[in-house]
C-alpha atoms as an extended CHARMM CRD file, in Angstrom:
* protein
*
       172  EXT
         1         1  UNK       CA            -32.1510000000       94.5090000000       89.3190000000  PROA      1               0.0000000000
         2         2  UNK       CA            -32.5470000000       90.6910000000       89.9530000000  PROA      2               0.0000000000
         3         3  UNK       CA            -34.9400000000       88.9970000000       87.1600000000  PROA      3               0.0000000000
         4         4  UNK       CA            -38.1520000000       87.6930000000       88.8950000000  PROA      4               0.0000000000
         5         5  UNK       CA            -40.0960000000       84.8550000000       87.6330000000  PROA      5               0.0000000000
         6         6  UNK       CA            -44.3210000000       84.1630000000       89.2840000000  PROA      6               0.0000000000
         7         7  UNK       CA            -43.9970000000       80.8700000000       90.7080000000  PROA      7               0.0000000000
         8         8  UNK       CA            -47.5290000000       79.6370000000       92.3800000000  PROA      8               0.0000000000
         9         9  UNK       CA            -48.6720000000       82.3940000000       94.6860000000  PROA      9               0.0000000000
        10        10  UNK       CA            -44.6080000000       83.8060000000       95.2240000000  PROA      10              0.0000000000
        11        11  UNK       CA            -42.1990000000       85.4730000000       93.4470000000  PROA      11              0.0000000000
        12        12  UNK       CA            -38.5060000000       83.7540000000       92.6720000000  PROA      12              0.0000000000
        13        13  UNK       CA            -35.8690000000       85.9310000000       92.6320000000  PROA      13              0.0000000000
        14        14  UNK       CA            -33.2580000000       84.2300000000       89.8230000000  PROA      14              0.0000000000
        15        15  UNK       CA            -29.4090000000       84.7740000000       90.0090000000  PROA      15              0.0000000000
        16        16  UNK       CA            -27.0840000000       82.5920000000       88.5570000000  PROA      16              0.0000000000
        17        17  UNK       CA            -25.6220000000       81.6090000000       91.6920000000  PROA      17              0.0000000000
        18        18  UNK       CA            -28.5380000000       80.9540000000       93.9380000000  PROA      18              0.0000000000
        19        19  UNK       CA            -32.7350000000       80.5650000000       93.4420000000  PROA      19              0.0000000000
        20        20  UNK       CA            -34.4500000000       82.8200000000       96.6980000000  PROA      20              0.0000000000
        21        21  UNK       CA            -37.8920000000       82.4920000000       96.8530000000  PROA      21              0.0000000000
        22        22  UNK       CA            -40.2370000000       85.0590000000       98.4680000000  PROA      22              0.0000000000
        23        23  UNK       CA            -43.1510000000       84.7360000000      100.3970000000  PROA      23              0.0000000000
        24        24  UNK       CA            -44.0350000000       81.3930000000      102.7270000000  PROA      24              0.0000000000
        25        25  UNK       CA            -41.4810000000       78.5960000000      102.5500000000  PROA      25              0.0000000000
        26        26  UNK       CA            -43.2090000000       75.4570000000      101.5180000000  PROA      26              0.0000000000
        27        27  UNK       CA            -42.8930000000       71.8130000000      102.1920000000  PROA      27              0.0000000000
        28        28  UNK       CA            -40.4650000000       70.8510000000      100.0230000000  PROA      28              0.0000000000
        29        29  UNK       CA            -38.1290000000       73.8520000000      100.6220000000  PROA      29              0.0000000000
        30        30  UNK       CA            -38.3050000000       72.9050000000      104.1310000000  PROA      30              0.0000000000
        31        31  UNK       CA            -37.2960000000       68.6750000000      103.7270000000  PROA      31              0.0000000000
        32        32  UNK       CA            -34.5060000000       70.1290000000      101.1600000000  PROA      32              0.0000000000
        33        33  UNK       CA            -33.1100000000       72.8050000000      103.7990000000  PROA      33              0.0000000000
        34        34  UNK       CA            -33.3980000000       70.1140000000      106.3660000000  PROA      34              0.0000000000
        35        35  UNK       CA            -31.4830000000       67.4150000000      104.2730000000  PROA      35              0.0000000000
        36        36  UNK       CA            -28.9380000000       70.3750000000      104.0360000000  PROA      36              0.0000000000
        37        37  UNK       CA            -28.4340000000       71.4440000000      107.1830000000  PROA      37              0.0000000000
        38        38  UNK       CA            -27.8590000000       67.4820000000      108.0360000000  PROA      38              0.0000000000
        39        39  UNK       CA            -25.2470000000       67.3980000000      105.2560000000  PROA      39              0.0000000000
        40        40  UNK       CA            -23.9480000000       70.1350000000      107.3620000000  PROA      40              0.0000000000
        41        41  UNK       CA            -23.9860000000       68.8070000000      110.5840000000  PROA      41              0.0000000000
        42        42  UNK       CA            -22.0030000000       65.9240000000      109.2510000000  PROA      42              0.0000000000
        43        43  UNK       CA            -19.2990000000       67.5780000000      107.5960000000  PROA      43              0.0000000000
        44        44  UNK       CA            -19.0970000000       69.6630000000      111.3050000000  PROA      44              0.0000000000
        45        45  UNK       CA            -18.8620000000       66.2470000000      113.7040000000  PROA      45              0.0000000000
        46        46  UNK       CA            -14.9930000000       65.8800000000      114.2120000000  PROA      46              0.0000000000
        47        47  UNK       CA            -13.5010000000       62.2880000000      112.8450000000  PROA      47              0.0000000000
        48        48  UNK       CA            -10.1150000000       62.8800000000      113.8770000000  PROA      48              0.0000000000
        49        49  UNK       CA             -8.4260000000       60.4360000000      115.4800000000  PROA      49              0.0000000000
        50        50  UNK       CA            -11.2790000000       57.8790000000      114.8460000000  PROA      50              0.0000000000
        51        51  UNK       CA            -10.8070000000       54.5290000000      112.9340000000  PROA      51              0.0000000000
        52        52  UNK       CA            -12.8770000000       53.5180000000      110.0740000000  PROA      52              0.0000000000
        53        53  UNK       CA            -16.3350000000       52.3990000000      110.9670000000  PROA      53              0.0000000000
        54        54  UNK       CA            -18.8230000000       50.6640000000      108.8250000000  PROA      54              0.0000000000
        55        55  UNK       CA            -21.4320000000       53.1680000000      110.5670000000  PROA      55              0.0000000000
        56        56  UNK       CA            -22.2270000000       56.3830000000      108.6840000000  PROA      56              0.0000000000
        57        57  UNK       CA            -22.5180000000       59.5850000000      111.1340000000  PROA      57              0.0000000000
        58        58  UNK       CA            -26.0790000000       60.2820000000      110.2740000000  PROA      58              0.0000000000
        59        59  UNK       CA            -26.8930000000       56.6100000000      111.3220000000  PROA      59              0.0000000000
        60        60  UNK       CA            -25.1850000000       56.8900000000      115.2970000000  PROA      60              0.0000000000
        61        61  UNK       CA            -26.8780000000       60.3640000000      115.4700000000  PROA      61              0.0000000000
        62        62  UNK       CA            -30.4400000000       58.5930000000      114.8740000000  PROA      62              0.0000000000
        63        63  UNK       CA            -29.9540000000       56.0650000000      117.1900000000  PROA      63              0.0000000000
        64        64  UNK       CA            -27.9910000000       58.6230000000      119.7040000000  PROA      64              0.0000000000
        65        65  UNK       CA            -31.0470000000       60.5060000000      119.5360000000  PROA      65              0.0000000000
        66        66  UNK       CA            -33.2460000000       57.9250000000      119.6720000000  PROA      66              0.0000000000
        67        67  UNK       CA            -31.0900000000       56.4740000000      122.8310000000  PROA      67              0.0000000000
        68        68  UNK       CA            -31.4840000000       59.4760000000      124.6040000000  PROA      68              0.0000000000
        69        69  UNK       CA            -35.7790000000       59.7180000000      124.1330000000  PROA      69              0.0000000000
        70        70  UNK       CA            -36.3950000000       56.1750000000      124.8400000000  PROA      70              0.0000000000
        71        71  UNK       CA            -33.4500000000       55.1800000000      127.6260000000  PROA      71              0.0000000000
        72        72  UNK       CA            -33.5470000000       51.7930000000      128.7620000000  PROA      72              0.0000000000
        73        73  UNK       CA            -34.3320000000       50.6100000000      124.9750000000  PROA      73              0.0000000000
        74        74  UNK       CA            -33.0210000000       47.3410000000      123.4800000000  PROA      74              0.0000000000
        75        75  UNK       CA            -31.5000000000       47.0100000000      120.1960000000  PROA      75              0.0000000000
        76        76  UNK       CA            -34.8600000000       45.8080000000      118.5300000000  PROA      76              0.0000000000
        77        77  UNK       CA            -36.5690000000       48.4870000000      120.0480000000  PROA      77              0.0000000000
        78        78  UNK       CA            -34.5240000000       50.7460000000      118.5350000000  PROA      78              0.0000000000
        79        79  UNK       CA            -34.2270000000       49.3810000000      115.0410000000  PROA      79              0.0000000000
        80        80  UNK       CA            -38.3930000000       49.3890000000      115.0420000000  PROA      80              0.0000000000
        81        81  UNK       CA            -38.4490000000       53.2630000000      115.6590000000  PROA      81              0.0000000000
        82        82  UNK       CA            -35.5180000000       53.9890000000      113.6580000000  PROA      82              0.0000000000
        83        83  UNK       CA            -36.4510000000       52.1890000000      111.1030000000  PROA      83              0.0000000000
        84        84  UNK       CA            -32.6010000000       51.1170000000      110.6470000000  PROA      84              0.0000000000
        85        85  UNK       CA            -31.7520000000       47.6490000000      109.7760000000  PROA      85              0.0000000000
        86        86  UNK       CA            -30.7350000000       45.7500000000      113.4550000000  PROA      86              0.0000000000
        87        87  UNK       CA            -27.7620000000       44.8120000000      112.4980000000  PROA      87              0.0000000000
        88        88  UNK       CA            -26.8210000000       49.2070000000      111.3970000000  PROA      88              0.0000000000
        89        89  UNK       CA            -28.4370000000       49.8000000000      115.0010000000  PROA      89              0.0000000000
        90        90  UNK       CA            -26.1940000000       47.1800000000      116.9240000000  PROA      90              0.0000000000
        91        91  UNK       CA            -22.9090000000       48.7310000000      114.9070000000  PROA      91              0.0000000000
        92        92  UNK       CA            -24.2030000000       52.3600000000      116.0620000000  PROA      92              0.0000000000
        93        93  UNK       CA            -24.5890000000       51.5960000000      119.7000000000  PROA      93              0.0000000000
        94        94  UNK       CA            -21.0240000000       49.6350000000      119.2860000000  PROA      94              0.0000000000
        95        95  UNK       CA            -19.4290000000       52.7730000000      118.2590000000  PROA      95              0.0000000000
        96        96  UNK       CA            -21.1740000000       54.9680000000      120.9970000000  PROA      96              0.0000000000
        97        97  UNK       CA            -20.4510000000       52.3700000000      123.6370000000  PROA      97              0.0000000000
        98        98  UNK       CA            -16.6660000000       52.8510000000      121.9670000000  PROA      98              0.0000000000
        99        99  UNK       CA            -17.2740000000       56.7220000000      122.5530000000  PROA      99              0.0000000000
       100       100  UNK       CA            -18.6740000000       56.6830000000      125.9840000000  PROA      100             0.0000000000
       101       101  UNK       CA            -21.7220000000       58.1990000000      124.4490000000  PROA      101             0.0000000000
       102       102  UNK       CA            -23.9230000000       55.1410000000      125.8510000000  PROA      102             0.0000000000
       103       103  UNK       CA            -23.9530000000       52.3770000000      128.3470000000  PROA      103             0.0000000000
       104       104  UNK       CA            -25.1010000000       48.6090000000      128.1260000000  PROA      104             0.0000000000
       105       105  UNK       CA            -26.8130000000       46.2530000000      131.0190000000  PROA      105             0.0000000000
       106       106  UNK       CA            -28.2370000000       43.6310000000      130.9710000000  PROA      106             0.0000000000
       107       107  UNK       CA            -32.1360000000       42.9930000000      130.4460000000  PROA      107             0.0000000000
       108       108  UNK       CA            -32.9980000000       42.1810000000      134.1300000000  PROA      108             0.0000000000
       109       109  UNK       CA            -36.5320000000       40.6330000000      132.7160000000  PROA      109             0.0000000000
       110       110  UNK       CA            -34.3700000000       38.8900000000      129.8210000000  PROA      110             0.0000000000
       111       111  UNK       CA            -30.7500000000       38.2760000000      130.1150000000  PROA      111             0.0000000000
       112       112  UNK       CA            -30.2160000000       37.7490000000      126.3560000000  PROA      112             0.0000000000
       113       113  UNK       CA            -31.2570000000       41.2490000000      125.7390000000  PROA      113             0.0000000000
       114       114  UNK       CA            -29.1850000000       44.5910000000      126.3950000000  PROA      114             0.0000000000
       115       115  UNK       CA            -30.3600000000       47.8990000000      127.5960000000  PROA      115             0.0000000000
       116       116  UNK       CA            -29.0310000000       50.7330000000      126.2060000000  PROA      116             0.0000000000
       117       117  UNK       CA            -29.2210000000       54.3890000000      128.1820000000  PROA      117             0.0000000000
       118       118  UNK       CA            -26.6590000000       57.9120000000      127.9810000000  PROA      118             0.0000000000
       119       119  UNK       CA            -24.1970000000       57.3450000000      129.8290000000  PROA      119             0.0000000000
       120       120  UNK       CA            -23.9860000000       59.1220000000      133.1020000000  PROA      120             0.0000000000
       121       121  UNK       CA            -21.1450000000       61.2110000000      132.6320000000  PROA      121             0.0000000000
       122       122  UNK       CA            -19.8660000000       62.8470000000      129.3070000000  PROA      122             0.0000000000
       123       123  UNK       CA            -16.6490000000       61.1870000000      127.9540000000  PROA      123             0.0000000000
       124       124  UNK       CA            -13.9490000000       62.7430000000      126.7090000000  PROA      124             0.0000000000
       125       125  UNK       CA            -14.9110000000       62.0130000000      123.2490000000  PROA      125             0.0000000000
       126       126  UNK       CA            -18.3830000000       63.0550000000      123.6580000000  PROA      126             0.0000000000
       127       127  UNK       CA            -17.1380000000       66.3680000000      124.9720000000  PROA      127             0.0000000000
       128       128  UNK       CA            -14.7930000000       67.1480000000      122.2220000000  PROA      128             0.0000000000
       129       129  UNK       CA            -17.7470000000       66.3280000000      120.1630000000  PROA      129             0.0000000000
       130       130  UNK       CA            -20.4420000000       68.3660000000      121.5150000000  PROA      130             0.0000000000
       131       131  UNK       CA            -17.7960000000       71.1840000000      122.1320000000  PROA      131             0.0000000000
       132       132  UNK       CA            -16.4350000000       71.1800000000      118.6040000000  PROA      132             0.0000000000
       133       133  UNK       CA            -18.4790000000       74.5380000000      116.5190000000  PROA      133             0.0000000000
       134       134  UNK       CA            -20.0860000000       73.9730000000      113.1760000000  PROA      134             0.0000000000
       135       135  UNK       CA            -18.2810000000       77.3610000000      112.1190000000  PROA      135             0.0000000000
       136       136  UNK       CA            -15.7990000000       75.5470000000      109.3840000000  PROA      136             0.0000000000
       137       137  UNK       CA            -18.9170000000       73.1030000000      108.1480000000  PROA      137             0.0000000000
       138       138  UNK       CA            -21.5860000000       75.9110000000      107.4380000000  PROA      138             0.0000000000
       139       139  UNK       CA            -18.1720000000       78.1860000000      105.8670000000  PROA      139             0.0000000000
       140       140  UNK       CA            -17.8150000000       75.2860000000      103.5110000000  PROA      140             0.0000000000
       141       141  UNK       CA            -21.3430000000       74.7180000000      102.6720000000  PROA      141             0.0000000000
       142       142  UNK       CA            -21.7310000000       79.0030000000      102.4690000000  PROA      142             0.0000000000
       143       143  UNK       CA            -18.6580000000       79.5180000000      100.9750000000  PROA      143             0.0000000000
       144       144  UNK       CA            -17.5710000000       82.5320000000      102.4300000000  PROA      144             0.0000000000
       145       145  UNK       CA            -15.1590000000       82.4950000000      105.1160000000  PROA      145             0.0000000000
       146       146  UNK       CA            -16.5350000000       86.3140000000      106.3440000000  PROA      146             0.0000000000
       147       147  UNK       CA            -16.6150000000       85.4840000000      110.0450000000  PROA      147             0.0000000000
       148       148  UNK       CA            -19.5800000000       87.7280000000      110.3740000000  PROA      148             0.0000000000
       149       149  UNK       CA            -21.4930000000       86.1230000000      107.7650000000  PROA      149             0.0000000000
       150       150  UNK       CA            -21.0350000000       82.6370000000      109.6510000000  PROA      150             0.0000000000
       151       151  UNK       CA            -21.5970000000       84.1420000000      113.1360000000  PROA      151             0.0000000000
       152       152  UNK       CA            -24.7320000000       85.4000000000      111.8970000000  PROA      152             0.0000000000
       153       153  UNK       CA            -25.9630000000       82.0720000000      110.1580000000  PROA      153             0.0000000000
       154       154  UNK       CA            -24.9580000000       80.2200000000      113.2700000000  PROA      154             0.0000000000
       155       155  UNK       CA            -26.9830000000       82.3340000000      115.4520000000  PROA      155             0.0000000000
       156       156  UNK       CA            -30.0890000000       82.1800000000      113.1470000000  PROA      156             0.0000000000
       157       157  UNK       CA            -29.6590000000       78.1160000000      113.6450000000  PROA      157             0.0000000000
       158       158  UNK       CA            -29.3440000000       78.0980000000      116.9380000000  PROA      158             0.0000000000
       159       159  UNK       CA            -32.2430000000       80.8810000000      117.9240000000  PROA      159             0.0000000000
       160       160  UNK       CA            -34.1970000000       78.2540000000      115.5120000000  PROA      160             0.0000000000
       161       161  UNK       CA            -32.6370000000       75.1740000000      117.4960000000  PROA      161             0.0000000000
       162       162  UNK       CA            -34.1430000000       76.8820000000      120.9900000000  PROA      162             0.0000000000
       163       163  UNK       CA            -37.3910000000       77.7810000000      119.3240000000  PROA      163             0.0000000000
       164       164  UNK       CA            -38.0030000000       74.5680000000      118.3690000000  PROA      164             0.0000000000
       165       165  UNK       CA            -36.5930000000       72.9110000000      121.8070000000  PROA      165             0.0000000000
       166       166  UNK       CA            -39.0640000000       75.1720000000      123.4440000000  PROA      166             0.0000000000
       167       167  UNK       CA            -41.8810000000       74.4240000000      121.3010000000  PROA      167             0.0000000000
       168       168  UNK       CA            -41.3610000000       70.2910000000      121.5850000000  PROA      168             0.0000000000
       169       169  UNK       CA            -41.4260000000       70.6090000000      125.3270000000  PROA      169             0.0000000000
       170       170  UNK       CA            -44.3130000000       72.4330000000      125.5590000000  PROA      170             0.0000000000
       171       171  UNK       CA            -46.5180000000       70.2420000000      123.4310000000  PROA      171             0.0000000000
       172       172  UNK       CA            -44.7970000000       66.8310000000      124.8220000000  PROA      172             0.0000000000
């Protein structure tokens, strides 16, 4: 029998290996699981064949994502909601340009600006990318490499991804 310590109004199960709590999940289980499953997501987005970049992976996904609510946004714009330094955010939408993620034009109200939108058509890259399976990433970061085990984990995420998709559009 697992040891169980009281912890607020839930039980912890202790193991050596791993903490599980039962009952509600709470905030800070939540921003820790999230901060995970990033660390995840990172180790899953394919580098091959990519040069060095002074951009970290986390930073082009926040302004990809960003990009992609708020088309038609400059640089500044970006850096403001982001909260990114402009100078990160210009180096992001370099690399995504790179990509074929994104597409620049011209500010028709202010030619010193750029607009930044998705691009209309997926590049190559961005198809290997968005084609490429988190499968090795979330073996790693389970470590087990029980193909059940992962399928399983990956199909909790992404009933979870579809929930919340679902959810988002309903109350936008």
């Amino acid at each position: 029998m697992v040891p169980t310590v009281k912890h607020h109004n839930r039980y912890i199960k202790k193991d050596v290996s791993i903490v599980m709590y039962v009952g509600r999940m709470n905030g800070v289980d939540l921003f820790l699981l999230g901060r995970a499953l990033m660390k995840i997501a990172e180790e899953a987005m394919p580098t091959e064949g990519l040069r060095e970049y002074s951009t970290s992976v986390r930073a082009v996904m926040i302004v990809a994502t960003d990009v992609l609510e708020n088309p038609g946004s400059a640089i500044g714009e970006i850096a403001a909601r982001t909260t990114l330094p402009q100078s990160q955010v210009s180096a992001c939408v370099a690399r995504l340009r790179e990509g074929g993620a994104i597409v620049t034009e011209p500010d028709p109200k202010d030619r010193r600006r750029v607009l930044i939108r998705q691009a209309p058509e997926a590049s190559d890259r961005v198809a290997f990318v968005r084609s490429t399976t988190i499968d090795a990433a979330l073996a790693k970061a389970l470590g087990t490499d029980d193909p059940d085990e992962i399928s399983a984990v990956a199909a909790t995420l992404e009933a979870l991804a579809q929930r919340l998709k679902a959810s988002s559009s309903r109350n936008s």
